[in-house]
MIGUVO-313265 format. One record per residue: residue number from 1; x, y, z of N, C-alpha, C in turn; chain. Coordinates in Angstrom, 2 decimals. Example, Ala and Ser with C-alpha at 12.3 -4.5 7.8 and 13.67 -1.06 7.14 Angstrom:
REM residues 2
<1 <13.19 -5.69 7.80> <12.30 -4.50 7.80> <13.20 -3.30 7.80> A>
<2 <12.85 -2.25 7.08> <13.67 -1.06 7.14> <12.90 0.03 7.87> A>
This chain:
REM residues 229
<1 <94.25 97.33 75.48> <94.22 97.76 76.87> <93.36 96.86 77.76> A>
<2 <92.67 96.11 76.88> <91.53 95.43 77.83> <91.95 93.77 77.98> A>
<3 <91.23 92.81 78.32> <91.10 91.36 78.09> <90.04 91.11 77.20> A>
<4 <89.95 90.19 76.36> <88.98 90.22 75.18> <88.13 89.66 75.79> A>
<5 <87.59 89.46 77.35> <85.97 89.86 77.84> <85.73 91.07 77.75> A>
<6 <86.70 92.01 77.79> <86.07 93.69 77.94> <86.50 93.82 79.58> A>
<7 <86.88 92.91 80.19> <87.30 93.20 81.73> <88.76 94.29 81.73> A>
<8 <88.32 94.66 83.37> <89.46 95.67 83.51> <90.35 94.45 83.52> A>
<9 <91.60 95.59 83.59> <92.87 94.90 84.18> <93.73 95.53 85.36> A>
<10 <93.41 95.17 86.51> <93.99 95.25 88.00> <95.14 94.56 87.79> A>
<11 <96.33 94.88 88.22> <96.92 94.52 89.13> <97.38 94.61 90.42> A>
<12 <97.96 93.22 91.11> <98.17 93.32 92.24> <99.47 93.56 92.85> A>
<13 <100.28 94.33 93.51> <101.62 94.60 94.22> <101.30 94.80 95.62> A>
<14 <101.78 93.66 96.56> <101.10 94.13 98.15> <102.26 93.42 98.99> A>
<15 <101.81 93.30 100.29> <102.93 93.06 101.17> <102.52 91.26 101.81> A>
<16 <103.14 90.95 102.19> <102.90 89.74 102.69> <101.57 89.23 103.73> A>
<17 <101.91 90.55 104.76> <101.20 90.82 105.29> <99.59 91.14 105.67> A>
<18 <99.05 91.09 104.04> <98.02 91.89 103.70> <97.19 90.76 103.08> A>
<19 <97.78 89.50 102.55> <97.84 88.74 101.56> <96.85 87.98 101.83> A>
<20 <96.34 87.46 103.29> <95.07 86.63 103.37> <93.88 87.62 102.88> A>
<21 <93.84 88.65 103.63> <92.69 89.81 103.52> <92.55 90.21 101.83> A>
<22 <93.25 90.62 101.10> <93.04 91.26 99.48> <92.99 89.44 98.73> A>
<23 <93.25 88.51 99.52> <92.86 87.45 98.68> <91.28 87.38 98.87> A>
<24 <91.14 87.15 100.55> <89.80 87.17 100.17> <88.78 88.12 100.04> A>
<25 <89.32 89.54 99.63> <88.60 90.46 99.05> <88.23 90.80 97.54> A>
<26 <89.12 89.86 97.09> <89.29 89.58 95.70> <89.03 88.22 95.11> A>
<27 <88.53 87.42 95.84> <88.30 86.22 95.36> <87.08 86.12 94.36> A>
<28 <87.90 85.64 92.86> <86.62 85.49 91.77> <86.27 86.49 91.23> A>
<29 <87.58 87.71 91.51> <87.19 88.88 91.00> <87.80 89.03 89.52> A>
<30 <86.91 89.00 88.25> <87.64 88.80 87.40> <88.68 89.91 86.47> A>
<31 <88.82 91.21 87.49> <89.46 91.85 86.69> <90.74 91.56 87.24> A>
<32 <91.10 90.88 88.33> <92.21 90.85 88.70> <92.84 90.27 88.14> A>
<33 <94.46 90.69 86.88> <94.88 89.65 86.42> <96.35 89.22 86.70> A>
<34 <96.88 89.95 88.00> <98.00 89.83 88.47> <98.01 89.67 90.17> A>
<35 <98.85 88.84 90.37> <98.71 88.86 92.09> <100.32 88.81 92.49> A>
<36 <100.72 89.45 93.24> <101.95 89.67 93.92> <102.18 89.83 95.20> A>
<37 <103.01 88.94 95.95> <102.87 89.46 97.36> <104.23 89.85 97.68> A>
<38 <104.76 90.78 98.87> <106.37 91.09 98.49> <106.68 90.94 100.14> A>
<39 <107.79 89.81 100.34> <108.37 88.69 101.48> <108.34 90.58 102.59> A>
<40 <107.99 90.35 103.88> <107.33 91.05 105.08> <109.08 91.66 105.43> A>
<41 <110.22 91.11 105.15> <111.82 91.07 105.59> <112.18 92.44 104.41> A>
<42 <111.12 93.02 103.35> <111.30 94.08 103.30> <111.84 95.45 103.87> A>
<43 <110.71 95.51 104.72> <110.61 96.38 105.77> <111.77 96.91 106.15> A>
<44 <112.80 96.24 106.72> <113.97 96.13 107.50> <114.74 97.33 106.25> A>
<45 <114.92 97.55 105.33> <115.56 98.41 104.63> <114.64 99.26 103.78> A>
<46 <114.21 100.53 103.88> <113.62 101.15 103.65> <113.31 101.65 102.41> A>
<47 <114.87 101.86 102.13> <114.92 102.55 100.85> <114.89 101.18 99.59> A>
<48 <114.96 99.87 100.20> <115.26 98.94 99.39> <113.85 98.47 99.14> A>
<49 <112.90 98.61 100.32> <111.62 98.43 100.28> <111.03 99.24 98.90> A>
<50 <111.17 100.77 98.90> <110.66 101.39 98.10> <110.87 101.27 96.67> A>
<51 <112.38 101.02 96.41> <113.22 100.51 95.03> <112.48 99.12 94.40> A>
<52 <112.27 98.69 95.42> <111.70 97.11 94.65> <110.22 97.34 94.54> A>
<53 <109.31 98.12 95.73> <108.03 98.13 95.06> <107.84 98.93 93.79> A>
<54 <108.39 99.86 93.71> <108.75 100.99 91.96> <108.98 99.82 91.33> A>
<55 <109.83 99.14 90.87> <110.38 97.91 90.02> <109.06 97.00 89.85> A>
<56 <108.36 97.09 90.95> <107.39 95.67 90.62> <106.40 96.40 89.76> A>
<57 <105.76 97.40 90.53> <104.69 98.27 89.63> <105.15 98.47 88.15> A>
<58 <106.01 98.93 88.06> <106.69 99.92 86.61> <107.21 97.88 85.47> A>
<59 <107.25 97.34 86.43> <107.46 95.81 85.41> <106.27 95.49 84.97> A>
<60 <104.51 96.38 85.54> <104.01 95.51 85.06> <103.07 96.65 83.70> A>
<61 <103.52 97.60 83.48> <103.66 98.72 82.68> <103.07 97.45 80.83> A>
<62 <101.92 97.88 80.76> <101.60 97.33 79.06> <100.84 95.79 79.53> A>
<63 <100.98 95.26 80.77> <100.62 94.32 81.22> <98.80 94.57 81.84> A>
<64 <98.74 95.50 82.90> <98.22 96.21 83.41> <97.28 97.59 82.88> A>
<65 <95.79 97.82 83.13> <95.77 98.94 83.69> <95.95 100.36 84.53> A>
<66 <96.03 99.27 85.85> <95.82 99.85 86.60> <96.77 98.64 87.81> A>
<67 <97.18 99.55 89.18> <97.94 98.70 90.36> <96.76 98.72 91.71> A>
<68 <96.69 97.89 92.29> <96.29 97.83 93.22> <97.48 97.94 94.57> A>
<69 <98.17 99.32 95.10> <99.55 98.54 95.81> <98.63 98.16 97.16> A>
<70 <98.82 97.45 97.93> <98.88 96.43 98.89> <99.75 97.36 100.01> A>
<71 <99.66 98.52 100.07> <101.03 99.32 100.83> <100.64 100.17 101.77> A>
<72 <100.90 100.69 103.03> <100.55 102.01 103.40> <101.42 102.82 103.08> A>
<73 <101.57 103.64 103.79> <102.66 105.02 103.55> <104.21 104.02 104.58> A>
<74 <103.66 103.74 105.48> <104.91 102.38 106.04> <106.09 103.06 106.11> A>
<75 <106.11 104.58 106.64> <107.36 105.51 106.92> <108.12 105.87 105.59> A>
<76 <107.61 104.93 104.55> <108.92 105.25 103.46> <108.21 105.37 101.78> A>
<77 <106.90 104.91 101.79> <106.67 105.12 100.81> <105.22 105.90 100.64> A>
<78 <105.48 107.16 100.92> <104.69 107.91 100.90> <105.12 108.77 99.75> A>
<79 <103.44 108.72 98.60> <103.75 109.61 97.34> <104.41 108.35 96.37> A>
<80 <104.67 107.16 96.99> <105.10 106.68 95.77> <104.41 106.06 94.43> A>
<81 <103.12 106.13 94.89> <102.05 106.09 93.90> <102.46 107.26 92.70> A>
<82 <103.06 107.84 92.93> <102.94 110.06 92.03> <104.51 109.55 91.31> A>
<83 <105.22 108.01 92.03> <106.85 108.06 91.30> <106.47 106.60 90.25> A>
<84 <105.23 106.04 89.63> <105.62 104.79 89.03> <104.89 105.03 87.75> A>
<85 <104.90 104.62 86.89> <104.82 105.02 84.97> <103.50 104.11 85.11> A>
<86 <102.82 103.59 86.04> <101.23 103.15 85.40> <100.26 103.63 86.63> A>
<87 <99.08 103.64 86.53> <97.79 104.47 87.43> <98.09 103.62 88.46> A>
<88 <98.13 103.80 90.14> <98.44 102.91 90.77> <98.03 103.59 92.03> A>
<89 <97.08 102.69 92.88> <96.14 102.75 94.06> <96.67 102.77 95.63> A>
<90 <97.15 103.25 96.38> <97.53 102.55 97.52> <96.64 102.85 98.81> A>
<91 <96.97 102.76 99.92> <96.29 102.67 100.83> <96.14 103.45 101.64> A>
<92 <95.33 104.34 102.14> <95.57 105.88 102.62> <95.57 105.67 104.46> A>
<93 <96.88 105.02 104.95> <96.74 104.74 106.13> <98.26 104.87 106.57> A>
<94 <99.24 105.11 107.72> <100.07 105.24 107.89> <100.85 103.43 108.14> A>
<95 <100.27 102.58 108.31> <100.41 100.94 108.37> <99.13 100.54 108.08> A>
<96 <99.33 99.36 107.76> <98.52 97.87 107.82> <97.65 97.81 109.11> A>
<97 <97.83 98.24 109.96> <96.83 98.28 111.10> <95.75 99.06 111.25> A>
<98 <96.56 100.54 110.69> <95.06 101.49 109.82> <94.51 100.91 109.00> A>
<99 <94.70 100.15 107.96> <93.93 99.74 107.01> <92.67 98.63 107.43> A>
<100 <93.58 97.90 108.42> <92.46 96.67 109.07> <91.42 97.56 109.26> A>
<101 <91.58 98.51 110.30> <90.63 98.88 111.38> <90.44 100.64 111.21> A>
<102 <90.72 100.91 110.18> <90.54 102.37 109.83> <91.50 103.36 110.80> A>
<103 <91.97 104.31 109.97> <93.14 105.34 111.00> <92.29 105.52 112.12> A>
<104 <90.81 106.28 112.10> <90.32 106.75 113.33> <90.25 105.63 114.52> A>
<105 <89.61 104.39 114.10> <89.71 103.10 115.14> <91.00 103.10 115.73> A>
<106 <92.48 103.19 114.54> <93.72 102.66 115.36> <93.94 104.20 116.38> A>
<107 <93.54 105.42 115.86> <93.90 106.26 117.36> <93.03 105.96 118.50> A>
<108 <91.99 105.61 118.09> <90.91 105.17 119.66> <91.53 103.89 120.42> A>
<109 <92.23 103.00 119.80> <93.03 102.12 120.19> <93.99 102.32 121.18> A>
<110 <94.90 103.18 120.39> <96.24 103.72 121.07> <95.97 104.53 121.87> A>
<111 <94.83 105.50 122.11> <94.79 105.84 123.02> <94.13 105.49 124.29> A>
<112 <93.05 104.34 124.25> <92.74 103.15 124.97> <93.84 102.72 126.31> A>
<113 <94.99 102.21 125.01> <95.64 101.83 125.74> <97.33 101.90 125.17> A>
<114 <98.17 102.71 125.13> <99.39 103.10 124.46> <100.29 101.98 124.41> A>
<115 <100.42 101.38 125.30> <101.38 100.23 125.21> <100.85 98.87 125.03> A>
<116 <100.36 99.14 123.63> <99.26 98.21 122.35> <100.55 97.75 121.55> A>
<117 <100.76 96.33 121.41> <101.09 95.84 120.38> <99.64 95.34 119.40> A>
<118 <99.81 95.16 117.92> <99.05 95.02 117.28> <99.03 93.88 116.69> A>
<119 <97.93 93.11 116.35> <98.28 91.36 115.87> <97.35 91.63 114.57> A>
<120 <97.41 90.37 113.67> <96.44 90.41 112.80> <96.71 88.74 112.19> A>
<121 <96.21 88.34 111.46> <96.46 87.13 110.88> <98.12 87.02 109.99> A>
<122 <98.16 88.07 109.56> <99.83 88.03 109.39> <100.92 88.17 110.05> A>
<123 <100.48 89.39 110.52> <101.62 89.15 112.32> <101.91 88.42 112.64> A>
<124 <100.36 87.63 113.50> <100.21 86.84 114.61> <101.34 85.01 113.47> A>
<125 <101.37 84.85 112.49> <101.68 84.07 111.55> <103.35 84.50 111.68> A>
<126 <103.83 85.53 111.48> <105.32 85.75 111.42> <105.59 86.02 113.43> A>
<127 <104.90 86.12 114.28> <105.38 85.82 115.16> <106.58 86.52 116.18> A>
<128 <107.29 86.27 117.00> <108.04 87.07 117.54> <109.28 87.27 117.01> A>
<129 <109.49 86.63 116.44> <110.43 86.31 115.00> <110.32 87.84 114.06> A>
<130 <108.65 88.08 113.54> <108.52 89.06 112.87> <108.53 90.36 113.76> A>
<131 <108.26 90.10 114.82> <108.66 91.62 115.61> <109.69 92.11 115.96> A>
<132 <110.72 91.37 115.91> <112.21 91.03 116.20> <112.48 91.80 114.88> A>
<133 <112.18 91.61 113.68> <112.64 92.04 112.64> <112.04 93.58 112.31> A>
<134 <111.08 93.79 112.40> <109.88 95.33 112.35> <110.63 95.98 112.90> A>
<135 <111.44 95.20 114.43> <111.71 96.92 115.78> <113.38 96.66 115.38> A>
<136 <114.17 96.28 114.00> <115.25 95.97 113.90> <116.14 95.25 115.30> A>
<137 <115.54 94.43 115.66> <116.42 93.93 117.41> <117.16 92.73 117.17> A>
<138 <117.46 92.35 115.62> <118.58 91.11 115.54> <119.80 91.82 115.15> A>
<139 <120.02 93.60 115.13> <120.77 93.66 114.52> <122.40 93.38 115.10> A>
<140 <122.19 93.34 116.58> <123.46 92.64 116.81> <123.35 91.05 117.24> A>
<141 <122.99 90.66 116.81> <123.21 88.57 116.68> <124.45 88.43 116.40> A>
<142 <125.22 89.18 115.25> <126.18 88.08 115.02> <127.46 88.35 116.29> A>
<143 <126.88 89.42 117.31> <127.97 89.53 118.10> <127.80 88.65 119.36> A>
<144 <126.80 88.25 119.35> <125.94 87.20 120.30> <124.70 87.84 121.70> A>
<145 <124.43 88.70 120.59> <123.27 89.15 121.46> <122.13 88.68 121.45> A>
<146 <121.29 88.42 122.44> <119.86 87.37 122.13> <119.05 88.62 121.67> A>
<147 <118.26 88.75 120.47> <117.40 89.76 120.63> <116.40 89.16 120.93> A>
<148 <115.61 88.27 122.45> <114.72 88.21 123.04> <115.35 89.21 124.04> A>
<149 <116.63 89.32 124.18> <116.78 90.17 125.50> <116.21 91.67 125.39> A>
<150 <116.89 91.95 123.86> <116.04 93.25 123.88> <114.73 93.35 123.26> A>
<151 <114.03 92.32 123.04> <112.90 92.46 122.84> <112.04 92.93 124.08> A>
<152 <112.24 91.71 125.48> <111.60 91.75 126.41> <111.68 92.89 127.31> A>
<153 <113.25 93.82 126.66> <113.02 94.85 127.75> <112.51 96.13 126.96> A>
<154 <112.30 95.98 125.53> <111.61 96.70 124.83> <110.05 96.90 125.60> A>
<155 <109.61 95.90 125.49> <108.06 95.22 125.77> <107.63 95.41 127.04> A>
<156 <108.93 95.97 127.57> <108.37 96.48 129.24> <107.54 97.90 129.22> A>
<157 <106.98 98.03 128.54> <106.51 99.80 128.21> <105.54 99.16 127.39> A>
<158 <104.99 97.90 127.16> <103.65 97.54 126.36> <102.91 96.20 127.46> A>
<159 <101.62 96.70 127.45> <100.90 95.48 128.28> <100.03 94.84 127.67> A>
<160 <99.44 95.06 126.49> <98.04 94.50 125.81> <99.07 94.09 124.42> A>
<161 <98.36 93.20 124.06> <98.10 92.84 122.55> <97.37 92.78 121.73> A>
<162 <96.76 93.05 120.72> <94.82 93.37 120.38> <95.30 92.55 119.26> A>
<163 <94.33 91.45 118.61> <93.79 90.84 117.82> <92.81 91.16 117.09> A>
<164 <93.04 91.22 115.72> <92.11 92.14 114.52> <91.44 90.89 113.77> A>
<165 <89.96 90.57 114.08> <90.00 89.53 113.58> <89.49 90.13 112.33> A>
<166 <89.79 89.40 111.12> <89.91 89.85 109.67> <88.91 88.85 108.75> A>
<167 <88.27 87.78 109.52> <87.31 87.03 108.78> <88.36 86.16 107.51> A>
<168 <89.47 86.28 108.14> <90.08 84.66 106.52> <89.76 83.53 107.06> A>
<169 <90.26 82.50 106.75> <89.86 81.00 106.97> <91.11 80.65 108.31> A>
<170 <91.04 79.70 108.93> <91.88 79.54 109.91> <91.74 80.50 110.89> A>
<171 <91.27 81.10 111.35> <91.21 82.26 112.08> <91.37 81.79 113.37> A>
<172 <91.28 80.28 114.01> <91.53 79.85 115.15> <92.73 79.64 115.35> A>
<173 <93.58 79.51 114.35> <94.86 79.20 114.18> <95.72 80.55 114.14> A>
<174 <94.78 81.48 114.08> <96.07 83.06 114.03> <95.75 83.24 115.35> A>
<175 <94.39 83.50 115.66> <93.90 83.98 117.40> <95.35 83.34 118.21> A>
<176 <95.50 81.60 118.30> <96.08 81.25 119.03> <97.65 81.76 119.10> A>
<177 <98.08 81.98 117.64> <99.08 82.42 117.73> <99.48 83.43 118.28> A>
<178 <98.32 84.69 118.46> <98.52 85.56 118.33> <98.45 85.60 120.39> A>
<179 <97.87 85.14 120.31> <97.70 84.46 122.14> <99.05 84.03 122.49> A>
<180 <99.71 83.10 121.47> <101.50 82.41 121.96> <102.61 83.47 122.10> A>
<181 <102.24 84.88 121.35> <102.74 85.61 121.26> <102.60 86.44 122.72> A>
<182 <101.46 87.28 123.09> <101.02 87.90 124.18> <101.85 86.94 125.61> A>
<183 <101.73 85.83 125.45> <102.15 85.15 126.31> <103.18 84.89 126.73> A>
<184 <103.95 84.97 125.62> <105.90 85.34 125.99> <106.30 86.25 126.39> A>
<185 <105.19 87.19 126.01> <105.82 88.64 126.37> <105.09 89.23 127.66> A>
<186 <104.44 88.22 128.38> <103.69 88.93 129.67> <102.47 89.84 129.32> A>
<187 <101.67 90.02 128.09> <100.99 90.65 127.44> <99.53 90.19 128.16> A>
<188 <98.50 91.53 128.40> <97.30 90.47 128.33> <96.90 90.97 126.84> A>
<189 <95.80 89.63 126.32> <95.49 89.36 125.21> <94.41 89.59 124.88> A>
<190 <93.57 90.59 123.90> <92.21 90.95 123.72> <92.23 91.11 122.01> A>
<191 <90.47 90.76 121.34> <90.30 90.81 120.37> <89.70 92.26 120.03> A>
<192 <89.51 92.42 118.45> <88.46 93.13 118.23> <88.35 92.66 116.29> A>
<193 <86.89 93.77 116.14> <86.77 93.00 115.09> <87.50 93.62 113.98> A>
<194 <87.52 93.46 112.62> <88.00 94.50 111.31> <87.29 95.76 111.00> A>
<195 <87.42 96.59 110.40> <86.65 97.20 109.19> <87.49 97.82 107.94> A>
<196 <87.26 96.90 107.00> <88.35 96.75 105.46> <87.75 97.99 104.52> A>
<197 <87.36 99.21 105.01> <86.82 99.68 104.32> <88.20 100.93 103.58> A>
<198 <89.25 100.90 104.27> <90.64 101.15 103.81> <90.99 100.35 102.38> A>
<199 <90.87 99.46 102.56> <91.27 97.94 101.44> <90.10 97.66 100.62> A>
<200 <88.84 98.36 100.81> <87.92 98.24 99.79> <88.42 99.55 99.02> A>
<201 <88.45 100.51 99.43> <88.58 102.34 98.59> <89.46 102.02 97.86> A>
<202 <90.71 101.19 97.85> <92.15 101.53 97.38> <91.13 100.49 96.22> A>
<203 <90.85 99.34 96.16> <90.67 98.40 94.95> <89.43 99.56 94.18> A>
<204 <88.54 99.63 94.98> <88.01 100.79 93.76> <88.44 102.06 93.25> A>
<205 <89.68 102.60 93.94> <90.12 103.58 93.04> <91.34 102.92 91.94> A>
<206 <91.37 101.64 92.58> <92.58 101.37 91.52> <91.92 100.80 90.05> A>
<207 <90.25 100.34 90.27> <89.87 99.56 89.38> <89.05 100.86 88.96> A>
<208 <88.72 102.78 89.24> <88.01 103.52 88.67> <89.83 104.00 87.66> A>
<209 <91.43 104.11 88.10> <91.97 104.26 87.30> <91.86 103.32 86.38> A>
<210 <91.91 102.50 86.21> <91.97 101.25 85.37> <91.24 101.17 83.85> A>
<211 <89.85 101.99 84.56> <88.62 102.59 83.79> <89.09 103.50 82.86> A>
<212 <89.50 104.90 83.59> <90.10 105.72 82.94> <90.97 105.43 82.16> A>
<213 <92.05 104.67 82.33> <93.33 104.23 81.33> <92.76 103.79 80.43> A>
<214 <91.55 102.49 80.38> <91.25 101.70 79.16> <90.70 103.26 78.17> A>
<215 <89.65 103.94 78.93> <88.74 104.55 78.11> <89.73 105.58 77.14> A>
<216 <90.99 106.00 78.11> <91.77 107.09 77.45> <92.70 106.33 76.30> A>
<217 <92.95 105.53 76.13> <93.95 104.48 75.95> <92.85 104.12 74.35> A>
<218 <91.32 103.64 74.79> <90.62 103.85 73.10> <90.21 104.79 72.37> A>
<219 <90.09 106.05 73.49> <89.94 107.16 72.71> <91.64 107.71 71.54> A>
<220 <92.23 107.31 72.50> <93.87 107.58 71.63> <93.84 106.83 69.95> A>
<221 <93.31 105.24 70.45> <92.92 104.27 69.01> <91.93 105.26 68.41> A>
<222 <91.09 105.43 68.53> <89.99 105.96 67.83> <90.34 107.07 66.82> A>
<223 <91.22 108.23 67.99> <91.33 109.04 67.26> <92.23 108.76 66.08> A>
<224 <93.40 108.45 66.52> <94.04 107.34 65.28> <93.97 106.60 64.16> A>
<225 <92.49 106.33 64.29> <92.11 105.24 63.20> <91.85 106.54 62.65> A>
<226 <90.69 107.59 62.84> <90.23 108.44 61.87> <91.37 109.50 61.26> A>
<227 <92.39 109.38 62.12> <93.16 110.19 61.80> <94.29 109.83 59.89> A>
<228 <94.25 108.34 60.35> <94.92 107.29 59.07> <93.69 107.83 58.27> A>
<229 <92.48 107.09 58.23> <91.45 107.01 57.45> <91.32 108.59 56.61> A>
């Protein structure tokens, strides 16, 4: 059950999205012995989202202790921690934006100011491109619809854009993006800072199951051996 240091065994299942932040929350962490990130174009199908994160967790079944998922509840996978065959952690937030900045921060937000789009170093990285895909607005392209058209008249009912700065590396390079973004869309553009304390709870409950599995997992050997003997 263990690594022959005696280290746990974490694994990782998360979203693309999430992937600068749990890297560098995990950097050099040696129980981590799996890392997974799962392409952000998920999203767009719900139920396909949920099918493949079950598949990734449940593949890593004998590999693993314990999962770290990388997930919120994200409209569709709520409880799916209670549907996968190994101990598995997720993130007790309704999105990735609760998790940056804690649920209570994102309602003081939204209610700040309601017509809040939200940026972060992954966002601001997938771009209007990735919002196009989140609010489903390419779904008529192939008939020749621009979905900037309905983006921009989406976006008429949002005026701010908030920037979560998250402390990864490059961080001048997401700000700006996240600025190229606000700027197409007539947005004004404001920062604020993180608090990962969402994305710290989930790795320690995934690394206190992890605990539990090894310890239950030698008590099972133990009893076993005396049981032969």
């Amino acid at each position: 059950m263990t690594q022959a240091n005696g280290s746990l065994r974490v694994g990782i299942i998360a979203c693309e999205i999430l992937k600068r932040e749990i890297e560098l929350m995990t950097k050099d962490d040696p129980d981590i012995v799996h890392r997974e990130y799962l392409e952000f174009a998920l999203h767009v199908d719900s139920a396909f989202l949920k099918a493949t994160v079950k598949d990734k967790v449940n593949a890593l079944k004998g590999k693993v202790d314990a999962v770290f998922l990388g997930y919120a509840i994200c409209q569709s996978l709520r409880d799916v921690d209670k549907e996968v065959s190994i101990p598995t952690s997720m993130l007790e937030s309704d999105d990735c934006i609760g998790a940056f900045i804690t649920p209570l921060e994102y309602e003081k937000e939204k209610r700040k100011c309601t017509g809040t789009w939200f940026s972060s170093p992954g966002w601001a990285e997938l771009g209007v491109e990735g919002a196009i895909k989140e609010l489903h607005l390419d779904s008529m392209k192939d008939q020749g619809y621009d979905p900037m058209y309905f983006m921009k008249m989406l976006f008429e009912g949002y005026s701010r854009c908030l920037y979560i700065y998250t402390g990864v590396e490059d961080e001048g390079h997401y700000t700006a993006k996240s600025e190229d973004f606000a700027k197409s869309l007539n947005l004004r553009h404001e920062c604020r800072s993180c608090d990962m304390r969402v994305l710290e709870r989930a790795l320690s409950r995934a690394k206190d199951l992890a605990r539990s599995a090894r310890e239950s997992g030698e008590s099972c050997a133990k009893g076993n051996s005396e049981a032969v003997a």
